[in-house]
C-alpha positions as CSV (number, residue, x, y, z in Angstrom):
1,X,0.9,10.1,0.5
2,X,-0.1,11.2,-3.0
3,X,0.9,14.5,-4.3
4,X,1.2,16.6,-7.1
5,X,2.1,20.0,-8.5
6,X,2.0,22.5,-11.5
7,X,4.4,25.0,-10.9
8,X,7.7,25.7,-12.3
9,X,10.6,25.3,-9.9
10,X,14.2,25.3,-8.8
11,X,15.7,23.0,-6.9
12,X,18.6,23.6,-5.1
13,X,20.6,20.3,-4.6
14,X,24.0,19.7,-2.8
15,X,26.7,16.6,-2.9
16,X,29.8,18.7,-2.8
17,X,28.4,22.3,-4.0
18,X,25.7,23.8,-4.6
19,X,24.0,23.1,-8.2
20,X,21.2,25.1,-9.3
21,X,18.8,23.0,-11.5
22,X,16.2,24.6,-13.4
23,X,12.6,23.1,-14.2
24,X,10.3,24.8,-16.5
25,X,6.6,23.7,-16.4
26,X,6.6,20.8,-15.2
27,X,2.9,19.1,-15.2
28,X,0.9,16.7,-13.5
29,X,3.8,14.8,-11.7
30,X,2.6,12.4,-9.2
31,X,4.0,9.9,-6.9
32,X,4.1,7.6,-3.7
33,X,5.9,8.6,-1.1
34,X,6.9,10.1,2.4
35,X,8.7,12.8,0.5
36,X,7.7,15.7,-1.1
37,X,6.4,15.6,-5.0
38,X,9.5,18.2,-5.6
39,X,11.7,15.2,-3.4
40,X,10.3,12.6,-5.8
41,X,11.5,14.6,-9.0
42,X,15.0,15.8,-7.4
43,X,16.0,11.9,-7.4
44,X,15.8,11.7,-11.0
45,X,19.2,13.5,-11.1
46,X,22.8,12.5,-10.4
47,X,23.2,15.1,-7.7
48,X,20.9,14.5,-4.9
49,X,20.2,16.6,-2.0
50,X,21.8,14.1,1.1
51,X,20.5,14.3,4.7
52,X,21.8,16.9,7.0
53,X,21.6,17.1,10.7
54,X,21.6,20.4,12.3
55,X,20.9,22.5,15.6
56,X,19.5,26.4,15.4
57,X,21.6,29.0,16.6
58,X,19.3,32.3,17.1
59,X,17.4,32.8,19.5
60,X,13.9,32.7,17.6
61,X,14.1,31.2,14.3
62,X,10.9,32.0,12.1
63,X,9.7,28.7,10.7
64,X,8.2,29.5,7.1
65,X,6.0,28.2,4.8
66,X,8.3,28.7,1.5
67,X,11.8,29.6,1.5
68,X,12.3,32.8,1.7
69,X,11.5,35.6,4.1
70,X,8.4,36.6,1.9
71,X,6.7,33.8,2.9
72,X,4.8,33.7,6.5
73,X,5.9,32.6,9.3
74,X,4.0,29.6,11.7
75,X,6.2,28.9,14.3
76,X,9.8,29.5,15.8
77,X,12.4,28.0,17.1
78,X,14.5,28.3,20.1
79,X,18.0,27.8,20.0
80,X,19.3,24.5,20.0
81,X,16.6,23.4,18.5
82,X,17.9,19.9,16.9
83,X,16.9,19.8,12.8
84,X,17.2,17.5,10.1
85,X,17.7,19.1,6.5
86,X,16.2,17.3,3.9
87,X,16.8,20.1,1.1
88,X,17.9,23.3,0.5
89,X,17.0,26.6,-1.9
90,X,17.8,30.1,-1.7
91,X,20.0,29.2,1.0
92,X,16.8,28.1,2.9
93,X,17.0,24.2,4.7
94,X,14.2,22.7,3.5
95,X,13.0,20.5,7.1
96,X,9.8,18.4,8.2
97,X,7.5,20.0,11.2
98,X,4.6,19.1,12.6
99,X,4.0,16.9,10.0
100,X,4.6,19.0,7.4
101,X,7.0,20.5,5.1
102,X,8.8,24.1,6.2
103,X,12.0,26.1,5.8
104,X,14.1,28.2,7.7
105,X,17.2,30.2,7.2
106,X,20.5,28.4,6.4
107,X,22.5,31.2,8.3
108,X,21.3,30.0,11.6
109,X,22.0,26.6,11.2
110,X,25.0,24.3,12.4
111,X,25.6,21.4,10.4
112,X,26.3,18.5,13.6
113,X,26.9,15.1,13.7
114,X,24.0,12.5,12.5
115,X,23.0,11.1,15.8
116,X,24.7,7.3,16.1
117,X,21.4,4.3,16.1
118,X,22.2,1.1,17.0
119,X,20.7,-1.3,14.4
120,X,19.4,-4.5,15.3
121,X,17.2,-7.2,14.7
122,X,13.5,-5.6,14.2
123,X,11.3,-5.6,17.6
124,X,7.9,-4.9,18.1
125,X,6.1,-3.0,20.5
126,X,3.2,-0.9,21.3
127,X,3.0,3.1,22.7
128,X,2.1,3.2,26.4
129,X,2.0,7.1,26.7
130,X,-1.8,8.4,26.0
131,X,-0.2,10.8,23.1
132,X,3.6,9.8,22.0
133,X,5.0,12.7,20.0
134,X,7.0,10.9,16.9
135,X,10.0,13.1,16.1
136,X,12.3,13.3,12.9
137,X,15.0,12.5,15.2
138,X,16.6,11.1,18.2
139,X,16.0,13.6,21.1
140,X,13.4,16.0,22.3
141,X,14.9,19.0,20.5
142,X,13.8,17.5,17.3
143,X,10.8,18.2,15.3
144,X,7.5,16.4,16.1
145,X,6.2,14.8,12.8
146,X,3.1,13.1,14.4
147,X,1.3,11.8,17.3
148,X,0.7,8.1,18.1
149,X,-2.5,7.1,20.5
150,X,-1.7,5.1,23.2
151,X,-1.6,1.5,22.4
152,X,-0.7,1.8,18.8
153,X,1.4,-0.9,17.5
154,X,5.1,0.2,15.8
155,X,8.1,-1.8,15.3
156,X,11.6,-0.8,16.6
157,X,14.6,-0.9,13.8
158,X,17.1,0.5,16.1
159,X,18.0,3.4,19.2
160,X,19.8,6.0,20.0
161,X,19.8,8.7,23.2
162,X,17.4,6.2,24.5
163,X,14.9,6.7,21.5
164,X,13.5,4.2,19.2
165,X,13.8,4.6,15.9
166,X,10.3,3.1,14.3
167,X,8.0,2.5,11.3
168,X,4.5,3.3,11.6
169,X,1.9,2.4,9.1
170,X,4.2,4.0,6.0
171,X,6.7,6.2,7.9
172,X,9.5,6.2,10.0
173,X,10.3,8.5,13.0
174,X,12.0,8.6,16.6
175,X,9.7,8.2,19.9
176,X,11.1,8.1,23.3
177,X,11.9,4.6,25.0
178,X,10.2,5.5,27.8
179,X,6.6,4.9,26.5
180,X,7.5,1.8,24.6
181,X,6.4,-1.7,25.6
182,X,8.0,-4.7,23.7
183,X,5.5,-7.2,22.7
184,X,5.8,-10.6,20.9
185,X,6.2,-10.6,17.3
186,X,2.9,-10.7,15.6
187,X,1.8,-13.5,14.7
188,X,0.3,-13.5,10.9
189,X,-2.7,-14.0,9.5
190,X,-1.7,-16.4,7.5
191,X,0.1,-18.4,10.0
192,X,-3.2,-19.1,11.7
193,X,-4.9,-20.7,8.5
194,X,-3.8,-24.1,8.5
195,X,-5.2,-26.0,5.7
196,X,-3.4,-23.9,2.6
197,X,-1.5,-27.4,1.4
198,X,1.1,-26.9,-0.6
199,X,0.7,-23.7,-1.3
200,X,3.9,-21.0,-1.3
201,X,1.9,-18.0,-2.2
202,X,-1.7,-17.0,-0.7
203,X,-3.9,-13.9,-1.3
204,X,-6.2,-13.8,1.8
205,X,-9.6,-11.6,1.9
206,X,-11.2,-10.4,4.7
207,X,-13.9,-8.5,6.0
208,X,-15.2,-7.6,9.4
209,X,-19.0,-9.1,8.9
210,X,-20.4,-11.4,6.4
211,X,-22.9,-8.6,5.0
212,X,-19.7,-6.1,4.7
213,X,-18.2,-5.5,0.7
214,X,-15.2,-3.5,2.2
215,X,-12.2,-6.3,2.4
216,X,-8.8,-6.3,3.4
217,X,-6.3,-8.0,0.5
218,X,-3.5,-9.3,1.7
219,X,-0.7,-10.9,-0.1
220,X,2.1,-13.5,1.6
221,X,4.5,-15.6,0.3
222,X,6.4,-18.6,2.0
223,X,10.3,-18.0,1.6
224,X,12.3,-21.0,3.1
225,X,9.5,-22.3,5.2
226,X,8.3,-19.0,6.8
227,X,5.1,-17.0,5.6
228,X,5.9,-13.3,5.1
229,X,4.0,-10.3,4.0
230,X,4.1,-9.0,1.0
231,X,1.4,-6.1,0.5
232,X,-2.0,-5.2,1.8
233,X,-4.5,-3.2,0.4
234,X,-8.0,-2.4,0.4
235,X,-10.3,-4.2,-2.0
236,X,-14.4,-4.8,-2.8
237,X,-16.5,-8.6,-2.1
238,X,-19.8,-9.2,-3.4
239,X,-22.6,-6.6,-3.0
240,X,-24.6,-8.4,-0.2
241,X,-21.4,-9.7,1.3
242,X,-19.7,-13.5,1.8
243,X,-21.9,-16.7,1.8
244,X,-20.6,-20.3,2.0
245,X,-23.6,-21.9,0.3
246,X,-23.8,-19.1,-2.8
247,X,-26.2,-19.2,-5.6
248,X,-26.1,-17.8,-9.1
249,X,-26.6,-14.2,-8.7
250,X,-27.2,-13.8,-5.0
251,X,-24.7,-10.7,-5.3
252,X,-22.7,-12.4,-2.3
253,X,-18.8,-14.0,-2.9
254,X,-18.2,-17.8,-2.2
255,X,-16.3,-18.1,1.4
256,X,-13.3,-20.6,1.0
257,X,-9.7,-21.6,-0.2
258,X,-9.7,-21.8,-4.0
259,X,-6.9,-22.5,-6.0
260,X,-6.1,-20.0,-9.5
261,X,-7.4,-20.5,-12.7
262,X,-6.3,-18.5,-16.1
263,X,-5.0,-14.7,-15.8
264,X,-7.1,-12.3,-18.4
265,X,-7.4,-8.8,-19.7
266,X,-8.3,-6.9,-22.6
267,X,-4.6,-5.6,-23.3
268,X,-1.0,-7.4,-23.7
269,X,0.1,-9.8,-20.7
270,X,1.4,-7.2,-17.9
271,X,4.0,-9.0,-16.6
272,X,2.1,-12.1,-15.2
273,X,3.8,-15.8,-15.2
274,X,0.2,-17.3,-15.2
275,X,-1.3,-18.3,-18.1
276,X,-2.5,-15.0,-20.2
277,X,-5.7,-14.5,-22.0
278,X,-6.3,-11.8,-24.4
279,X,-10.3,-10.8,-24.2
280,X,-12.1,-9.0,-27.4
281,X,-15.7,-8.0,-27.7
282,X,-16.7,-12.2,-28.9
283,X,-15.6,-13.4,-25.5
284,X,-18.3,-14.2,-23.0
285,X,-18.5,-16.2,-19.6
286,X,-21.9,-18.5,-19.6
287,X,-24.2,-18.0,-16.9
288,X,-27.0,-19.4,-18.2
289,X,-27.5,-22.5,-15.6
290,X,-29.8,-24.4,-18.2
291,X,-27.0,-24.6,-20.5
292,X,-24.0,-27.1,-20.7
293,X,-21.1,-24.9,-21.2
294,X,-22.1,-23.2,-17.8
295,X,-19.7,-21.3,-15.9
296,X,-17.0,-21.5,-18.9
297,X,-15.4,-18.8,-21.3
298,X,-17.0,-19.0,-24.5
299,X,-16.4,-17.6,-27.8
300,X,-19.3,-16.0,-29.7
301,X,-21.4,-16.2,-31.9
302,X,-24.0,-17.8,-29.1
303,X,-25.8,-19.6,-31.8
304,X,-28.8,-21.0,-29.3
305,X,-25.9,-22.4,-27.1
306,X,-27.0,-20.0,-24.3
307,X,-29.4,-17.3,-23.2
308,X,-27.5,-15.5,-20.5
309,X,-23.5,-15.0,-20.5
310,X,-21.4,-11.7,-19.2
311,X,-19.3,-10.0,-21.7
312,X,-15.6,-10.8,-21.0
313,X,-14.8,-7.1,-22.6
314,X,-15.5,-4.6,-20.4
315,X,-13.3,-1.8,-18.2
316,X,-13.7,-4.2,-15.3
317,X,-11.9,-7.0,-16.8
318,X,-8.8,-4.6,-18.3
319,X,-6.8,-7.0,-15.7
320,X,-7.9,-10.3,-13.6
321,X,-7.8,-13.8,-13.2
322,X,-10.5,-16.7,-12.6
323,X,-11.0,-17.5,-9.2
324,X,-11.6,-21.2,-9.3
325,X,-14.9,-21.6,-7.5
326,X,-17.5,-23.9,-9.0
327,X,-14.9,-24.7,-12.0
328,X,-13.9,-28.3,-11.6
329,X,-17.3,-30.3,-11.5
330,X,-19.8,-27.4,-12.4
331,X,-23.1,-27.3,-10.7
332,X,-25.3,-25.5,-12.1
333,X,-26.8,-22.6,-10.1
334,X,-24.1,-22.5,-7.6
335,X,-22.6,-19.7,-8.7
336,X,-20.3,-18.5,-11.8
337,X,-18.1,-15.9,-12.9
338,X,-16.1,-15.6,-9.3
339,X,-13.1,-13.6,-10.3
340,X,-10.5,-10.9,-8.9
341,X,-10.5,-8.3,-11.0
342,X,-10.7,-4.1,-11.2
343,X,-12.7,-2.2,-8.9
344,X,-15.5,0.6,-10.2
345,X,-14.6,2.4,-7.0
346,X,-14.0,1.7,-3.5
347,X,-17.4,0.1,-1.7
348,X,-19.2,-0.7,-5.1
349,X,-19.9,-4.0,-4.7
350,X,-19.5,-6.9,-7.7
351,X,-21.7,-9.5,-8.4
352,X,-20.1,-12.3,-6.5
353,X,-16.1,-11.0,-6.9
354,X,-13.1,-9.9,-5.5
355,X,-12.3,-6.3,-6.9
356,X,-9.3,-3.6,-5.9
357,X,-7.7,-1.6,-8.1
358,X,-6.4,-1.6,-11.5
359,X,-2.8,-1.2,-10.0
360,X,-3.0,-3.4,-7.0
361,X,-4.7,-6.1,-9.6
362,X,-1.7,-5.9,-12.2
363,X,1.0,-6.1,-9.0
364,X,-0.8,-8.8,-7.8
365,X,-0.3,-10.4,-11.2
366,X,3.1,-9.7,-11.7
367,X,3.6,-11.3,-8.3
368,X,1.7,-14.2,-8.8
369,X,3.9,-17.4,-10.0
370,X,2.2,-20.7,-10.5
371,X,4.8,-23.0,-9.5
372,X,4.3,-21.5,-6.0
373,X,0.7,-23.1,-6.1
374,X,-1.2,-19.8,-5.5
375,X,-4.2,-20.1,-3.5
376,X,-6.9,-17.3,-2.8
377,X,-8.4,-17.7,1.1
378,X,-11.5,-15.3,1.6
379,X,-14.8,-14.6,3.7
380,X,-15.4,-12.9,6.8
381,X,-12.3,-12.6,9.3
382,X,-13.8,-15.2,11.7
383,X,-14.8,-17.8,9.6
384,X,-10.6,-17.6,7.9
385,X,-9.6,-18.2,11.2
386,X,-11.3,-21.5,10.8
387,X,-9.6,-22.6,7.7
């Protein structure tokens, strides 16, 4: 979840005491997470708010949008009502419900017990009931944070009072046993491509259709003989889609396993253990198919060497690396320029690339280590499965 604010605010934070921390105009902080922008800046400090677990002791507790009585009120609660604290000002708990982020008064609270779960080996299953309230804890009195459709896939870290304590997508939350079904561990994608070689660390593309340009990136690594995932995010192919016989500028991206050729950008190396090329406004990538230095970096001036090449400077190429398609014996006309490289926006096409964003492209490069033998596997989810 991405979030933000402009406000000034003060935090109330507890380890032992109470500590009042005061923070003036703060601007423009953003972050990642499942917590709260004001969570995200709380951690910065020594004394962190730390987890409470709670039940509600009058008989209709107002539910508010802010903590303090000023602010309105969307819901109550009965007593008994299980809660889990997750911060606390103006002697307002700060808890999650429905989903989102509320208060109610301290002075009707009872600190309890955290609720014992039973760690164990990670399971997977898949929701049975037609709508599976996920709560922020184990039992029925707790908060419901969500909803899960029947059939949707989750995996179990542990249980307690006969719930299951799961991830979903990017969160984590309780459902009830009852509407679980344990299934097989998922198999991986990458687990079903067989001819990756030698290779220790694979980037696989997919999309649903060979005309689609929305793809799914995902990264995996092999660790002592077994493939695991590393990250998946969204990412762009080729304007007109994926093609296995591709032709210089078709506007489609080359389906098929291709090894990693030199890392590039037009600022200092990221972080990257592959080889690192700094680009300036005299670099350009020959696609002129007449022309012998075709589908090679270049330096200019052209000086009647070619009549067609693609500036290597440009906001696309801040961050990338050559895919090696059409590199080792070049044929001219079958394509050049195949890269993975920065987006211009989710669903913009390239010419014939792979494109995500500037931040999953630098991760990726930071990740990337060539004596793993990196390999890129991409084209249209059915035709990967035939690799």
């Amino acid at each position: 979840m991405q979030c933000s604010f402009k406000t000034k605010v003060v935090i109330a934070t507890m380890i032992m005491s109470v500590v009042l921390v005061s923070l003036g105009g703060i601007n423009n902080i953003n972050c990642t997470s499942n917590t709260s922008s004001v969570d995200k800046h709380i951690q910065l400090f020594s004394g962190v708010y730390q987890t409470q677990y709670g039940v509600t002791t009058a008989s209709s507790l107002s539910v508010r949008t802010g903590a303090a009585t000023k602010y309105s009120s969307v819901a109550n609660m009965k007593k008994g009502t299980k809660v889990v604290m997750i911060g606390k000002t103006n002697n307002f708990y700060k808890i999650t419900y429905g989903g989102k982020t509320r208060y109610i008064s301290a002075q009707y609270v009872k600190i309890t017990v955290k609720p014992v779960v039973v760690v164990y080996k990670t399971q997977y299953g898949v929701t049975t009931a037609s709508s599976l309230s996920v709560r922020n804890g184990a039992g029925t009195n707790y908060s419901v944070q969500g909803n899960l459709k029947s059939g949707t896939k989750v995996n179990i870290l542990g249980k307690a009072n006969n719930f299951y304590k799961i991830t979903y997508g990017a969160k984590t939350g309780y459902v009830s046993a009852q509407y679980i079904k344990i299934t097989p561990q998922p198999k991986l994608l990458i687990d079903k491509i067989k001819n990756k070689g030698n290779a220790k660390q694979a980037i696989v593309v997919t999309t649903s259709s060979y005309s689609n340009v929305n793809a799914t990136i995902t990264t995996f690594e092999n660790v002592n003989g077994t493939w695991r995932q590393i990250a998946s995010f969204a990412g762009n192919v080729g304007n007109k889609g994926f093609i296995y016989n591709k032709v210089e500028g078709d506007g489609r991206s080359p389906i098929g396993i291709f090894s990693l050729g030199t890392a590039f950008g037009r600022y200092a190396n990221p972080g990257t253990s592959m080889t690192y090329r700094i680009s300036n406004t005299n670099d350009f990538w020959v696609d002129d198919i007449k022309s012998s230095l075709y589908n090679t970096w270049q330096k200019g001036p052209v000086s009647g060497r070619w009549n067609s090449a693609e500036k290597m400077y440009i906001p696309q190429y801040n961050y990338g690396f050559v895919i090696n398609y059409n590199t080792a014996k070049r044929v001219p006309g079958k394509g050049s320029g195949i890269f993975f490289h920065v987006w211009s926006g989710a669903g913009n096409g390239t010419a014939g690339c792979i494109a995500t964003s500037q931040t999953n492209v630098i991760n990726t490069l930071k990740w990337l280590k060539p004596s793993k033998s990196p390999i890129i596997i991409e084209g249209p989810v059915s035709e990967v499965l035939k690799m």
